[in-house]
Backbone as numpy.savetxt, mean C-alpha at the origin, in Angstrom:
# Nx Ny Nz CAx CAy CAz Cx Cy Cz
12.50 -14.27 -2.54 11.64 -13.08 -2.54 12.54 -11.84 -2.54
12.59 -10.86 -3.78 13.40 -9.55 -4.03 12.89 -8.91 -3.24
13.53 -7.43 -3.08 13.60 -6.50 -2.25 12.09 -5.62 -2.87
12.30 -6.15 -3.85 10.93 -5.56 -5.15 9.65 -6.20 -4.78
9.54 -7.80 -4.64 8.77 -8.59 -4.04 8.10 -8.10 -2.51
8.70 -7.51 -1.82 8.67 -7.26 -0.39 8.19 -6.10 -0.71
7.92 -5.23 -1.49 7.79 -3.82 -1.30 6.60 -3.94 -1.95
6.17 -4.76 -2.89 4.46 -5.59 -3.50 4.09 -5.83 -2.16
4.41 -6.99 -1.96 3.20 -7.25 -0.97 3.37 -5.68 0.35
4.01 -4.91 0.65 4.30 -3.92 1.43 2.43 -3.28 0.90
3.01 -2.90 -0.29 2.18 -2.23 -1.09 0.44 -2.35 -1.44
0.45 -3.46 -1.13 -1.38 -3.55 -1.11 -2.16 -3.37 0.14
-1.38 -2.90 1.15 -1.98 -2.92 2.62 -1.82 -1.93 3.04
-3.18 -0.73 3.40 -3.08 0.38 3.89 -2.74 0.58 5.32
-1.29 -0.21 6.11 -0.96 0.28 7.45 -0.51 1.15 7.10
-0.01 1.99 8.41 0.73 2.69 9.06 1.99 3.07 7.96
2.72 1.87 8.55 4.07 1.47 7.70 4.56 1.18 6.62
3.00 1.15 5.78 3.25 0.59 4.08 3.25 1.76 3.17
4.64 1.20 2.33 4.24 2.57 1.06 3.87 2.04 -0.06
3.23 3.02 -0.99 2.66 2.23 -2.22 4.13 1.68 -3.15
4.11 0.85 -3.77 4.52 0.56 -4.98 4.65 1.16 -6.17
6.13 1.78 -6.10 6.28 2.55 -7.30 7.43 2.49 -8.09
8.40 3.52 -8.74 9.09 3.04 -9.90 9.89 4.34 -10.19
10.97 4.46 -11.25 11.44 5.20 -11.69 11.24 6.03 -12.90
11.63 7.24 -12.72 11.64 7.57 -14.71 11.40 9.03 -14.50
11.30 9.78 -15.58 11.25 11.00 -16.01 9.62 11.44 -15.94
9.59 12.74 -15.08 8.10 13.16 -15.53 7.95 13.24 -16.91
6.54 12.97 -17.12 5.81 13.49 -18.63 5.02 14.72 -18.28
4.69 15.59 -19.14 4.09 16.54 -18.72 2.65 16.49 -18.33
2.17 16.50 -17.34 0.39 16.70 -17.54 0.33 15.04 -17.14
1.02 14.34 -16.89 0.68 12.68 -16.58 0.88 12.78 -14.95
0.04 11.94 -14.41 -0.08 11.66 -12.88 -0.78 10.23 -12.65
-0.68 9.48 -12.13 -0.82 8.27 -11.81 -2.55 8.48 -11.13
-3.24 8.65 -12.21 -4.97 9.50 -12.18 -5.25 9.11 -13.01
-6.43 8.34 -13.52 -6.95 7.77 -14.10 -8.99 8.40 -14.21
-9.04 8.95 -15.36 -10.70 9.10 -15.28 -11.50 7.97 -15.90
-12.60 7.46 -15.53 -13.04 6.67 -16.14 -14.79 6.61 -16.28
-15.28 6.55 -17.60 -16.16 7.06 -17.88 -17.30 5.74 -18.42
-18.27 5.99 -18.50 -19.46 5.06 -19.21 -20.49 5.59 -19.20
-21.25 6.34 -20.53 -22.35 6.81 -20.63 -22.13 7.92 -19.94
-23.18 8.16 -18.38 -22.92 9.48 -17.48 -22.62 9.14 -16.71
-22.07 8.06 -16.15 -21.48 7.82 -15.26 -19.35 8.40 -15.06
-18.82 8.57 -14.40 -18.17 8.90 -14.21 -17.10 8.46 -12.83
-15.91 8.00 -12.42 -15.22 7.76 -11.45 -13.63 7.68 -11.93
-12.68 8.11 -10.56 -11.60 8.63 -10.79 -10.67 7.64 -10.13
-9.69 7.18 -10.32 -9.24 6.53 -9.60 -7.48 6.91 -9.72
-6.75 6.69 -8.33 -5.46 7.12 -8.21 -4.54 6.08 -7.39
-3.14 5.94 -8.16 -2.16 5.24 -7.93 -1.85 6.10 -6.17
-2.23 5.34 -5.47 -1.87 5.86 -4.21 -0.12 5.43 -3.66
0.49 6.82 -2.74 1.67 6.24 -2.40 1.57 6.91 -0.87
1.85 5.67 0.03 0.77 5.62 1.71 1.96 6.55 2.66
3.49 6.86 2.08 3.85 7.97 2.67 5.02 8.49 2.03
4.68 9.73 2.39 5.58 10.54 1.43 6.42 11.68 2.26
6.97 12.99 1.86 7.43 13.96 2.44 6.54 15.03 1.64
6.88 15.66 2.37 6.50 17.86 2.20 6.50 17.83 0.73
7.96 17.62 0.20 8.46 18.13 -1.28 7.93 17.45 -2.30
6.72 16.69 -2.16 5.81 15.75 -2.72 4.72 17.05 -2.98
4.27 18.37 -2.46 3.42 18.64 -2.42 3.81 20.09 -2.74
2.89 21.06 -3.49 1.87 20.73 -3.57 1.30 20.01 -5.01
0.16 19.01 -4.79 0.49 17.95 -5.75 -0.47 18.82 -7.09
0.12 17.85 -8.08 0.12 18.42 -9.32 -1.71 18.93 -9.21
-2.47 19.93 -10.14 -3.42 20.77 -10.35 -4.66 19.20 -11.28
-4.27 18.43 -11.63 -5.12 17.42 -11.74 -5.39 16.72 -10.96
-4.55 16.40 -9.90 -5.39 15.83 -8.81 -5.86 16.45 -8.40
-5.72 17.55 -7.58 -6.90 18.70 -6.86 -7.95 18.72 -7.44
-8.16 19.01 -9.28 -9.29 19.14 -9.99 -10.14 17.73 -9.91
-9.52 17.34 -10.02 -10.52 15.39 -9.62 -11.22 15.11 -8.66
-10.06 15.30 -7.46 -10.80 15.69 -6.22 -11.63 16.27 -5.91
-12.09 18.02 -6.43 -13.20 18.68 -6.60 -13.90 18.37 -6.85
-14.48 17.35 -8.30 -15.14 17.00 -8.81 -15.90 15.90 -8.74
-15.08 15.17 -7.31 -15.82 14.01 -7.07 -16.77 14.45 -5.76
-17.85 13.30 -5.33 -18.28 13.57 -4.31 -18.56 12.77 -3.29
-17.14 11.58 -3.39 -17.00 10.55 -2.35 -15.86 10.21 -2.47
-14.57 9.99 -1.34 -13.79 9.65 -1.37 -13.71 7.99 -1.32
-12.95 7.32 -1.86 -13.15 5.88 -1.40 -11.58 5.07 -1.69
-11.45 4.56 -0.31 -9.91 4.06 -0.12 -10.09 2.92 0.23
-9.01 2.22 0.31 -8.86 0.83 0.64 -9.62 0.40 1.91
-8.86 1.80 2.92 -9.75 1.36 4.59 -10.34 2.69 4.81
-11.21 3.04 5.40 -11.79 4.33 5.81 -10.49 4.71 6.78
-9.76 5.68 6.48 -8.47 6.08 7.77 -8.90 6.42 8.95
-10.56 7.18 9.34 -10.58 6.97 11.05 -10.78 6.11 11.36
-11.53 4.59 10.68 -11.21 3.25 11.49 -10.11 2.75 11.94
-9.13 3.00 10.64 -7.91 2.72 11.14 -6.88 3.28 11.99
-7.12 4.44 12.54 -6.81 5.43 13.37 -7.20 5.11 14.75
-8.43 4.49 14.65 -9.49 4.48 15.97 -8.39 3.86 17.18
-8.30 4.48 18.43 -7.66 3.67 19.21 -7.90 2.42 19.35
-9.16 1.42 19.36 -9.13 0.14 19.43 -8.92 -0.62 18.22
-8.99 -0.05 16.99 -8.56 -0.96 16.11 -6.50 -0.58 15.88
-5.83 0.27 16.84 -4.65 0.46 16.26 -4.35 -0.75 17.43
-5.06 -1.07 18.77 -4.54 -2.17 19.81 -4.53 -3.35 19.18
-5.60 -3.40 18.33 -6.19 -4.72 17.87 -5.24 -5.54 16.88
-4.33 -3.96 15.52 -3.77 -4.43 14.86 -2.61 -5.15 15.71
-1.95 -4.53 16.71 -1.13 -4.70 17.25 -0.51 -6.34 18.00
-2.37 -6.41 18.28 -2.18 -7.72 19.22 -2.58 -8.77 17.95
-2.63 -8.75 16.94 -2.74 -9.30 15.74 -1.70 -9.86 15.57
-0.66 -8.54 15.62 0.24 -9.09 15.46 1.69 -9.91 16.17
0.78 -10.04 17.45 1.88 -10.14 18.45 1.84 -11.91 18.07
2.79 -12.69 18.56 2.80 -14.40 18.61 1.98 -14.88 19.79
1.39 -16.04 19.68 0.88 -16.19 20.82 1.52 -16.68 21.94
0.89 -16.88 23.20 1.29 -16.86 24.73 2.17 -17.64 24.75
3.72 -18.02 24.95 4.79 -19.06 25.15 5.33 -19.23 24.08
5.22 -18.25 23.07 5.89 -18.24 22.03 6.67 -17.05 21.56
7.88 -17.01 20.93 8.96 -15.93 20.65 9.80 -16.21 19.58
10.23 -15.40 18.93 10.88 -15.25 17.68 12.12 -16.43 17.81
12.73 -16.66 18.74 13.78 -17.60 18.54 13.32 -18.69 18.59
12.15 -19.27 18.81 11.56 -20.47 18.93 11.04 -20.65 17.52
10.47 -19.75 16.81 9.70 -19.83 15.34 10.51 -19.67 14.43
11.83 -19.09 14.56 12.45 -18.56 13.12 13.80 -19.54 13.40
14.20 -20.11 12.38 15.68 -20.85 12.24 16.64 -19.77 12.97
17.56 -20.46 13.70 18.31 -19.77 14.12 19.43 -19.09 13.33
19.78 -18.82 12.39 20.69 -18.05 11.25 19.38 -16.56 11.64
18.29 -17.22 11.07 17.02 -15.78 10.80 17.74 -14.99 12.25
17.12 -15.73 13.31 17.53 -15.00 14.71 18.55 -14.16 14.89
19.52 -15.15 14.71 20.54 -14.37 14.77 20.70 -13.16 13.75
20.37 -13.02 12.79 20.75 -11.69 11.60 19.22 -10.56 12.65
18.45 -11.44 12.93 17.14 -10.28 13.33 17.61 -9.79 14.76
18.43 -10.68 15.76 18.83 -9.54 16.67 20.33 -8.58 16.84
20.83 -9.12 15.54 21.63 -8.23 14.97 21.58 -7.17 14.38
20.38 -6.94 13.54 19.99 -5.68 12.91 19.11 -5.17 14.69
18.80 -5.43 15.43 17.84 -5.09 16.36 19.06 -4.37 17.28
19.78 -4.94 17.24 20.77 -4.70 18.85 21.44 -3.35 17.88
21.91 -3.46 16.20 22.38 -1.75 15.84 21.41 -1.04 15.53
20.03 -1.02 15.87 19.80 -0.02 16.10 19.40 0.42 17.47
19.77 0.42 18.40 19.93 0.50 19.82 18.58 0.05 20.18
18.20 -1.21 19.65 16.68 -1.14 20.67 16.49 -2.14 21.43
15.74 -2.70 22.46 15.94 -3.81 23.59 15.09 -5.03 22.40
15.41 -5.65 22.25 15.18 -7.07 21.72 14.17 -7.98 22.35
13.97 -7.74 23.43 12.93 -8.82 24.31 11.86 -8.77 23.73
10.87 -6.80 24.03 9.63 -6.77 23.42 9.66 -7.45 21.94
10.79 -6.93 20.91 10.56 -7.23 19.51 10.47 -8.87 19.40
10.87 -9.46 20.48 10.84 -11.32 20.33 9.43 -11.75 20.16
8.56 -10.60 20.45 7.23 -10.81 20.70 6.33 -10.98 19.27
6.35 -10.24 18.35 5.88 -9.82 17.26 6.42 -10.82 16.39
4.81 -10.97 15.66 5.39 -12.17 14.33 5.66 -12.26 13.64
6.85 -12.28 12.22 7.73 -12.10 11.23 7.50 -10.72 10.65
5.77 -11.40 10.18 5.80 -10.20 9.38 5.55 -8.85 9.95
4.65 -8.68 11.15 5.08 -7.19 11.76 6.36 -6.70 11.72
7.19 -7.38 12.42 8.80 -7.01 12.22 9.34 -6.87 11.30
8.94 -6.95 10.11 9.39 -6.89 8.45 9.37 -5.52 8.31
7.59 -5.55 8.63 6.62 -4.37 8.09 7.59 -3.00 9.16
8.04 -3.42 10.22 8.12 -2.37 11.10 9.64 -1.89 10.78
10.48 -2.56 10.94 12.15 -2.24 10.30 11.77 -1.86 9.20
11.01 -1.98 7.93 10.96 -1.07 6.63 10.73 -0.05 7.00
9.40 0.18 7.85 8.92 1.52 7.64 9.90 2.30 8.79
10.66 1.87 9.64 11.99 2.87 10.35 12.91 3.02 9.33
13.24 2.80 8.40 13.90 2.86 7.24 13.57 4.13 6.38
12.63 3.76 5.93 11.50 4.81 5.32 11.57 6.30 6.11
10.93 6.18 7.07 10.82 7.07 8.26 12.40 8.15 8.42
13.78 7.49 8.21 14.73 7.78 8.42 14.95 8.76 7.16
14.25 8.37 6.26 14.37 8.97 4.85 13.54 10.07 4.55
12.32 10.61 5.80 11.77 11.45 5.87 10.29 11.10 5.21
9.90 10.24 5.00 8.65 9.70 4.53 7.65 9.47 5.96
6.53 9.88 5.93 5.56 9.78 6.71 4.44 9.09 6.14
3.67 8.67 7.49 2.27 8.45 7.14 0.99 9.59 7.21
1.73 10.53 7.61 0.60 11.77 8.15 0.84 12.80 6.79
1.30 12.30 5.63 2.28 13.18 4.42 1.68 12.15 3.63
0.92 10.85 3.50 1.09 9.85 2.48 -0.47 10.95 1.72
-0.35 9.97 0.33 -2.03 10.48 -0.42 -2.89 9.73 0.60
-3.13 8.90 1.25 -4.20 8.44 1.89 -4.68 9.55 2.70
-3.70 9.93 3.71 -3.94 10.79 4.23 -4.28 11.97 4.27
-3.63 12.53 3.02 -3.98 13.99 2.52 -5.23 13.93 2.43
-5.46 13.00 1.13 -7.04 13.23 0.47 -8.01 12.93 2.06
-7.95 12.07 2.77 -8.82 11.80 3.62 -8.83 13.11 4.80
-7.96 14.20 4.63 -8.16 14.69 5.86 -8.71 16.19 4.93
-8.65 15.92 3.90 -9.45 17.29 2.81 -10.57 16.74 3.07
-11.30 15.75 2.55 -12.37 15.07 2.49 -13.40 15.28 3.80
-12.70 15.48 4.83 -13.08 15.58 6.61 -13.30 17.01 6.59
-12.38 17.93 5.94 -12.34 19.46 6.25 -13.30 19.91 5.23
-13.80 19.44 3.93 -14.90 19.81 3.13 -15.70 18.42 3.45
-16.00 18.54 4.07 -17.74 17.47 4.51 -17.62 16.39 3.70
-16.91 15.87 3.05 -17.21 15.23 1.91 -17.07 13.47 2.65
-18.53 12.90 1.57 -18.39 11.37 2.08 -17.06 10.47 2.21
-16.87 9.47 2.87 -15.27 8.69 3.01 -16.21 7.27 2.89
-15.53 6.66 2.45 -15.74 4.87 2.05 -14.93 4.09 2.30
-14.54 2.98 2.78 -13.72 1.97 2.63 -13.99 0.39 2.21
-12.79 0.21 1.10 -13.26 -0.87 0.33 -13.08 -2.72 1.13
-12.28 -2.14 2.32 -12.41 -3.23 3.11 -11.89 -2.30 4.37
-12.14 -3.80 5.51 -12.03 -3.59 6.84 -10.25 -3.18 7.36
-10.08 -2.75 7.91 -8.92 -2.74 8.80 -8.47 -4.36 8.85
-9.40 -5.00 9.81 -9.10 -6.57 10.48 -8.85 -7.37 9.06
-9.58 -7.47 7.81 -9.41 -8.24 6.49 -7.87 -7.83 5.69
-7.30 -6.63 5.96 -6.15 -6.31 5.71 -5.41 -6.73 6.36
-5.37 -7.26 8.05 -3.99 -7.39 8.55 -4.32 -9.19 8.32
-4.91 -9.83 8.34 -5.28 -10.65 7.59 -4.54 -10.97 6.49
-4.97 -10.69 5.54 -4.00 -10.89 4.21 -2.35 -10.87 4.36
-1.43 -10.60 5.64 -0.40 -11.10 6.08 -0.48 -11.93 7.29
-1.40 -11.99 8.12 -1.09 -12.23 8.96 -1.92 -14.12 8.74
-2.55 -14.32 7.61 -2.92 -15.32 7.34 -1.12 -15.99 6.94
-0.16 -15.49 6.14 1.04 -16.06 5.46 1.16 -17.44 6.38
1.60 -18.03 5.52 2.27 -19.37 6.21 3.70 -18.93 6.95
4.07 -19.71 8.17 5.15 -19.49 8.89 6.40 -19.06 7.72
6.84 -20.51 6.60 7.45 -20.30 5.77 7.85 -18.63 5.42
6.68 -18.35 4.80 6.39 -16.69 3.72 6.85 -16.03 4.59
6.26 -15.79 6.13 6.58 -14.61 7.20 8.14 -14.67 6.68
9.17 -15.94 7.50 10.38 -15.61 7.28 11.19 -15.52 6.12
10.92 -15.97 5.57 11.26 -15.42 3.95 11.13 -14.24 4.07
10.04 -13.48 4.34 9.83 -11.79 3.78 10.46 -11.04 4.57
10.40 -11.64 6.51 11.08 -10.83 7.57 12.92 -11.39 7.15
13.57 -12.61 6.68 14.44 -12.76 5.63 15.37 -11.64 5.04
14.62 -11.56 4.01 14.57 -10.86 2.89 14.81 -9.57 3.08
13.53 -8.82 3.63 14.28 -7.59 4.44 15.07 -7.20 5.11
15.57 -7.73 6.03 16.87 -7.96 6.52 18.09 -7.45 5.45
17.88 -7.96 4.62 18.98 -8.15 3.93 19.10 -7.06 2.47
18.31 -6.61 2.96 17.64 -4.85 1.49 17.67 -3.48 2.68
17.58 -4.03 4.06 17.47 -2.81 4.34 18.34 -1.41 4.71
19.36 -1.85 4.35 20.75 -0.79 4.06 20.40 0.35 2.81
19.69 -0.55 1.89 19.60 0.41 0.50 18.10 0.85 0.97
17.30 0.59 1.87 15.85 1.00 1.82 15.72 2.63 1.59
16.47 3.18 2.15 16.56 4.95 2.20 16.29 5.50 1.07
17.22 4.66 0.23 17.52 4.97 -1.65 16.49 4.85 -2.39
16.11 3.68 -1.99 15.21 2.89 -3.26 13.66 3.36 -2.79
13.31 4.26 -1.49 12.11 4.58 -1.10 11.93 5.77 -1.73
13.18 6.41 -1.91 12.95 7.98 -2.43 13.17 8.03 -4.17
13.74 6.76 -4.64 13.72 6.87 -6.09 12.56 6.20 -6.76
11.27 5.28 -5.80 10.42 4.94 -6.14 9.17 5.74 -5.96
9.73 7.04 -5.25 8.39 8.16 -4.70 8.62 8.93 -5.91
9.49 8.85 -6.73 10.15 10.06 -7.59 9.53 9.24 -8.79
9.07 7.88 -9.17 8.89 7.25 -10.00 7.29 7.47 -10.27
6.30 7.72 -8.98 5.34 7.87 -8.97 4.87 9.07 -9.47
5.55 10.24 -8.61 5.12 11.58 -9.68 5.29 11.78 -11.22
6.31 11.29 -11.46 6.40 10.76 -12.81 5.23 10.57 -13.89
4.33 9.41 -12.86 3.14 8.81 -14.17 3.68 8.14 -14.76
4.76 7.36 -14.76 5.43 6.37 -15.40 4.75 5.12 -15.60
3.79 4.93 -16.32 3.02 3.64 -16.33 4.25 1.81 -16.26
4.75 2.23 -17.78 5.58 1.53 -17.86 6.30 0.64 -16.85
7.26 1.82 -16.56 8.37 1.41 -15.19 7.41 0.67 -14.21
6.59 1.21 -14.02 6.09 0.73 -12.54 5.45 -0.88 -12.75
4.63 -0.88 -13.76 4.13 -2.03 -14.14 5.14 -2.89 -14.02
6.72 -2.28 -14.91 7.45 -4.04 -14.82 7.63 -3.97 -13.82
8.22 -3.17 -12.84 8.99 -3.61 -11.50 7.66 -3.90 -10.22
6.95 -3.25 -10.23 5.48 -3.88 -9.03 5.12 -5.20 -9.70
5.03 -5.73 -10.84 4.29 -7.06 -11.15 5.18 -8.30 -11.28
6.28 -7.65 -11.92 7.34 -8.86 -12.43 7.51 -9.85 -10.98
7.99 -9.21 -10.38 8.16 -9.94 -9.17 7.18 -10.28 -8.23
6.00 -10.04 -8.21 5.11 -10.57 -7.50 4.53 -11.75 -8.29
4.07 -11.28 -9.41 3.69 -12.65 -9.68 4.78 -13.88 -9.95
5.97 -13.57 -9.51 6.90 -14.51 -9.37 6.58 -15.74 -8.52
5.07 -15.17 -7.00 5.16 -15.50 -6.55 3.54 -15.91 -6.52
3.13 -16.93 -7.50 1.54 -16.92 -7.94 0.72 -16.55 -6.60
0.30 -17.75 -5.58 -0.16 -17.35 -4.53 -0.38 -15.99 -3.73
0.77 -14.83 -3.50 1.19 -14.18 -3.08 0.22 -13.18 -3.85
0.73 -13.20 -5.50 -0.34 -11.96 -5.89 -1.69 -12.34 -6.00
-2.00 -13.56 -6.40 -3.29 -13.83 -6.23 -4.06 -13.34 -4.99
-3.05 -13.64 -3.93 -4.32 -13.02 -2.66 -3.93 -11.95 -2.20
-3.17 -11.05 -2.98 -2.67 -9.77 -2.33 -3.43 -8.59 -3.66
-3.37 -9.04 -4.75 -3.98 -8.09 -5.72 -5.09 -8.63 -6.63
-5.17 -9.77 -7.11 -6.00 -10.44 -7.50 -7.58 -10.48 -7.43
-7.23 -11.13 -6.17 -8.61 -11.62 -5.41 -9.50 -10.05 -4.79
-8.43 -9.20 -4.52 -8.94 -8.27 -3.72 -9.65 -7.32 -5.04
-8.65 -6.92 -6.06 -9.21 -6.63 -7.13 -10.73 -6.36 -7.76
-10.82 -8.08 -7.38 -11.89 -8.64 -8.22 -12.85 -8.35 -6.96
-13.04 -8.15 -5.60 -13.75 -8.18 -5.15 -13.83 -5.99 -4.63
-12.98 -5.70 -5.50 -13.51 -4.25 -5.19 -13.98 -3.64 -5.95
-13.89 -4.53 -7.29 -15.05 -3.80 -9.00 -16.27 -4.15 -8.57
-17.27 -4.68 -8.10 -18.18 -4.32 -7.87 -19.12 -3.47 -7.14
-17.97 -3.56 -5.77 -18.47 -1.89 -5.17 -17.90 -0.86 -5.85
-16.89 -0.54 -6.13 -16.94 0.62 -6.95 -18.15 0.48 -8.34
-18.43 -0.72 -9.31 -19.29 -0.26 -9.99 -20.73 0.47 -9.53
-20.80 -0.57 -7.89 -22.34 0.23 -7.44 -22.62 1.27 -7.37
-21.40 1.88 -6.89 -21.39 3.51 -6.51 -21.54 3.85 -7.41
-20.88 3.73 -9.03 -21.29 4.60 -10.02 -22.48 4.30 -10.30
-23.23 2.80 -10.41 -24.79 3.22 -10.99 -25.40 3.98 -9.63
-25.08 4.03 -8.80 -25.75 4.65 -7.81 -25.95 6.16 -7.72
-25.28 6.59 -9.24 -25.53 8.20 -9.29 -24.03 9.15 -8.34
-23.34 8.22 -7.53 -21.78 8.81 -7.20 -20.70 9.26 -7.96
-19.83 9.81 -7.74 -18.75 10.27 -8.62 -17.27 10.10 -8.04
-17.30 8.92 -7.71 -16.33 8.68 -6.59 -14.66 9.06 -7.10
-13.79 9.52 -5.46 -12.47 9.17 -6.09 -11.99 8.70 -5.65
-11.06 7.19 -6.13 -10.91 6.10 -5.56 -9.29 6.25 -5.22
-8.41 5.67 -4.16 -7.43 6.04 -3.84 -7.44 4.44 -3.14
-5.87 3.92 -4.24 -5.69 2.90 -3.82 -3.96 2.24 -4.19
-3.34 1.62 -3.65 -1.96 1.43 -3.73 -1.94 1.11 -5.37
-0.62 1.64 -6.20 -0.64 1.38 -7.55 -0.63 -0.06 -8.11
-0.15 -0.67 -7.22 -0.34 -2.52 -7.78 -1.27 -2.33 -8.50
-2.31 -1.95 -7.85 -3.85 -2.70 -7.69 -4.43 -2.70 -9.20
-3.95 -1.02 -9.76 -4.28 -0.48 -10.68 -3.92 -0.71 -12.41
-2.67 -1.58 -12.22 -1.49 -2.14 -13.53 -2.05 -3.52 -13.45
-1.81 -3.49 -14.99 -2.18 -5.20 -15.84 -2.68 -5.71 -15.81
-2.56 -7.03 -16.01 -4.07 -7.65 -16.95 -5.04 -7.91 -16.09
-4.68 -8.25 -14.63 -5.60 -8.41 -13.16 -5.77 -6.94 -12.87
-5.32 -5.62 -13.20 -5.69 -4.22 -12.70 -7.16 -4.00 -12.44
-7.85 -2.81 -11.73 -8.64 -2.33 -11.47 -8.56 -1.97 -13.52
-8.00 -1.15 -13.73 -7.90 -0.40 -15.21 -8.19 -1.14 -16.16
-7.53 -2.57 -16.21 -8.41 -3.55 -17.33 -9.40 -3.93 -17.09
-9.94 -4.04 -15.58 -10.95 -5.00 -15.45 -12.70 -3.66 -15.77
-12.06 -2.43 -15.25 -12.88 -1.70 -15.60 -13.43 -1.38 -17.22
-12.46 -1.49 -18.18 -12.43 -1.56 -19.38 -13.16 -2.38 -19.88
-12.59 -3.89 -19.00 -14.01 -4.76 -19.80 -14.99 -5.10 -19.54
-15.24 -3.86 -18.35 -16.94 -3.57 -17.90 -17.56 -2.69 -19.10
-16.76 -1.82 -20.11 -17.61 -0.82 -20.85 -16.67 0.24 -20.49
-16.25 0.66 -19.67 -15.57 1.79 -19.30 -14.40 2.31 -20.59
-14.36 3.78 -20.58 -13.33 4.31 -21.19 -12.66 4.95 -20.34
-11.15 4.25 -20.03 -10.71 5.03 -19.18 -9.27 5.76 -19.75
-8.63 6.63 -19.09 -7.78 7.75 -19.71 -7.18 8.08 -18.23
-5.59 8.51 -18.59 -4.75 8.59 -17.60 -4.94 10.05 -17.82
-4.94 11.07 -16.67 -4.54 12.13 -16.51 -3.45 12.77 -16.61
C-alpha cells in the first residue's frame, strides 16, 4: 500500500484529520475542481472537496462563491455540527480505541511496534495512551500531525468554510451519511489492512509536509487529469479497498442527491475528489442519469 494508496483511503472520510485527495500541475484559467450539472430545470453543483487547507488557499476563486450563491442547500458527506457535537467527537474516539486488555504490542508484529514507538518516542510523546488506539486511528492521527506541521487545518478545510457560510446565511446543511457509518468504513478494515496502512505510513511520513502542500497546489489547479491518475491508480490497486471506500458509497449517494434535485433543490454538493473521478465517479454516474455536466 503507497503513500498515494494511504492518502485514498485518507481521502473519502470526512474526519478531523483527513485531507482530500489531490494532485499536481499548473492552474488553467477559469478551471476549479466545480462541476455544474444540469437536466432539463433541474440543476446541482458539485465540488472536489480538500478537508484542510491554509489561509493562502483563500480567497477562493469567484466560481465557487458564485455556485455557492446560487445554490440553496449545502450537502456534504457528514453534516459538520454532528460531527463537531461533543458526543459524537467521544464516540469517534472510543471507536477507535482497542478493546479492554488489549494494546498495540499485542496486535501489531513486533518490527510494526517497534518502528511505531519509535516514530512515537521522536516526537516527544508518552507512548502508553497511544498503545491504546487501533492501527488505523494512529495512521489517521501521525498524518494529520504531519499535515498540521505544514500549516494545514481543519477549521481552513472547504468543508468547513462552506459549512460555516451556510450557518452565517441561514442556508439548509445535509449530510450524505452518518458520522458513526464513516468511522466504520475503517474501522470495519481487517487487522491485516489496519497494519499495512498504520505500516505504510510510518514509512511516508518524513515526506508528508511536501507531498500535502504539492497536492493542495494540485487541487486549485482543476487538474482533472493528474488527479484522476494518482487518487485512482493506486486505490484500485487495491479492489476491496476502493470498492468500499468509493464505490459502494458512490452508488449509494446518487440517489439522494438525485432526490433533492427532483425535489425542486439546487444543491451544492461538497465531497472529497476521489469520489468525483472515473468510471465509478459521482460525474459519470450522473451523466448516465441524463445529466450534462461541465467543469467550472
Amino acid at each position: 500500500m503507497t503513500h498515494r494508496l494511504r492518502t485514498c483511503v485518507a481521502a473519502t472520510l470526512t474526519l478531523a484529520v483527513v485531507v482530500a485527495v489531490l494532485s499536481t500541475g499548473a492552474r488553467a484559467a477559469g478551471t476549479n475542481f466545480l462541476w455544474k450539472a444540469t437536466r432539463g430545470s433541474s440543476t446541482l453543483y458539485l465540488v472536489g472537496s480538500v478537508h484542510l487547507l491554509t489561509k493562502d488557499y483563500y480567497p477562493l476563486d469567484p466560481a465557487l462563491d458564485a455556485a455557492f450563491s446560487d445554490s440553496d442547500l449545502l450537502v456534504e458527506e457528514v453534516d459538520i455540527g454532528e460531527m463537531m457535537a461533543t458526543e459524537n467527537q467521544f464516540n469517534m474516539l472510543m471507536e477507535g480505541m482497542l478493546p479492554s486488555g488489549q494494546t498495540l504490542d499485542k496486535v501489531l508484529s513486533p518490527s510494526t511496534f517497534a518502528a511505531v514507538s519509535k516514530r512515537i518516542d521522536g516526537l516527544g510523546l508518552p507512548v502508553e495512551p497511544l498503545k491504546r488506539l487501533k492501527p488505523w486511528l494512529l495512521a489517521i492521527t501521525l498524518l494529520g500531525m504531519e499535515w498540521q506541521k505544514a500549516g494545514f487545518e481543519a477549521e481552513l478545510g472547504l468543508d468547513r468554510h462552506f459549512y460555516d457560510r451556510a450557518k452565517a446565511q441561514k442556508k439548509a446543511v445535509q449530510g450524505l451519511e452518518t458520522v458513526a457509518f464513516q468511522i466504520s468504513r475503517f474501522d470495519e478494515m481487517t487487522n491485516e489492512e489496519q497494519e499495512r496502512l498504520l505500516t505504510e505510513t510510518l514509512k511516508e511520513l518524513d515526506t508528508q509536509r511536501a507531498d500535502v502542500t504539492r497536492l493542495a497546489n494540485a487541487w486549485r489547479s482543476g487538474d482533472v487529469a493528474t488527479v484522476e491518475r494518482i487518487v485512482l491508480q493506486d486505490l484500485k490497486s487495491e479492489p476491496k479497498l476502493y470498492q468500499r471506500l468509493l464505490v459502494d458509497r458512490n452508488r449509494d449517494w446518487l440517489p439522494k442527491v438525485e432526490t433533492l434535485v427532483t425535489r425542486g433543490n439546487r444543491p451544492f454538493v461538497v465531497v472529497g475528489a476521489a469520489h468525483l473521478l472515473g468510471a465509478d465517479g459521482l460525474l459519470a454516474m450522473l451523466r448516465a442519469r441524463g445529466f450534462t455536466v461541465e467543469q467550472l
